[in-house]
C-alpha positions as CSV (number, residue, x, y, z in Angstrom):
1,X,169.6,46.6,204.4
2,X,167.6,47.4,201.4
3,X,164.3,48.7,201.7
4,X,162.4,45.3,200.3
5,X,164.3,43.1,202.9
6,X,162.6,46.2,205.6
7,X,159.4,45.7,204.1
8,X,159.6,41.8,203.8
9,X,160.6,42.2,207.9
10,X,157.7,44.3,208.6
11,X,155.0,42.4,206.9
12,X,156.1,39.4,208.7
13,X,155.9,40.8,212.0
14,X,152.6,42.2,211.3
15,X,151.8,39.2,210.6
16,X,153.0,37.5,214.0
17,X,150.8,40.2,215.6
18,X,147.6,39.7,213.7
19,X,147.8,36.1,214.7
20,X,148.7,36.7,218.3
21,X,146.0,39.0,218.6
22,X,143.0,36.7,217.0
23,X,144.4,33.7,219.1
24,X,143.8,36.0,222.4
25,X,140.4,37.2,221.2
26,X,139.2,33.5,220.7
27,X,140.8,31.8,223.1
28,X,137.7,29.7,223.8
29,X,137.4,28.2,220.1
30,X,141.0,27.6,219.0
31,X,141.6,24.9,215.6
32,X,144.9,24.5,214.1
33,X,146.3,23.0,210.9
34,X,149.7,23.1,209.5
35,X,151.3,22.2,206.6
36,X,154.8,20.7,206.1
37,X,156.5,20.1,202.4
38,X,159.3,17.6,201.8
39,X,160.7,18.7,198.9
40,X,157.6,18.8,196.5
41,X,155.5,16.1,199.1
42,X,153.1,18.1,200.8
43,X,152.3,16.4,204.5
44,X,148.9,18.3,206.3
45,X,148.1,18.0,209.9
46,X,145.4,19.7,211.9
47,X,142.9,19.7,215.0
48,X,139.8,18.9,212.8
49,X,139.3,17.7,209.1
50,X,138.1,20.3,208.2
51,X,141.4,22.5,208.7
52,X,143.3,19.3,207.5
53,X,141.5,18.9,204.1
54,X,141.9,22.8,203.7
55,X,146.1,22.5,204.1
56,X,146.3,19.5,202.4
57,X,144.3,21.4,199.4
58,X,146.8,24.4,199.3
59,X,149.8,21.8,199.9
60,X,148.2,19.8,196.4
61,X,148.4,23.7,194.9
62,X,152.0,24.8,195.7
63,X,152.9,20.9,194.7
64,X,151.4,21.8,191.4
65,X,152.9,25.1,191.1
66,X,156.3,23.5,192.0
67,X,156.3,21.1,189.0
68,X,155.2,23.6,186.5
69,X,158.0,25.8,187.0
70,X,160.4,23.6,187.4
71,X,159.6,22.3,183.6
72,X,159.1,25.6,182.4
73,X,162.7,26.4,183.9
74,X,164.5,22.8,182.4
C-alpha cells in the first residue's frame, strides 16, 4: 500500500473515533442529520431543522461544485 492510501486509512479511523467518543460524552443530548446524494440531487434528513437545513446547505454546495467541474472538464 502506498503511504497516502495509509494516511487516507488513518484519518478515517480517527475520525470513527472522534465521533464515537463525542456520542459517549453526550449521550444525554444526541441530534443527527445525514445527507444522501443521487447523482448530483442532494436528499437531507435529520432529528431537528436545524441540522436538516445545515445538510441540505452543504448538499446545495457540493451540487454546485459538482456542475462547475463537470463544465470546466467538458
Amino acid at each position: 500500500m502506498t503511504d497516502i492510501i495509509k494516511l487516507g486509512l488513518s484519518l478515517i479511523l480517527i475520525g470513527f473515533a472522534l465521533v464515537l467518543v463525542g456520542a459517549v460524552l453526550s449521550a444525554g443530548n444526541i441530534a443527527f442529520g445525514g445527507l444522501i446524494m443521487i447523482g448530483p440531487i442532494p436528499v437531507a434528513f435529520g432529528s431537528s431543522p436545524g441540522i436538516t437545513v445545515a445538510a441540505m446547505v452543504i448538499g446545495l454546495l457540493l451540487m454546485v461544485m459538482f456542475f462547475i467541474i463537470g463544465r470546466r472538464n467538458a
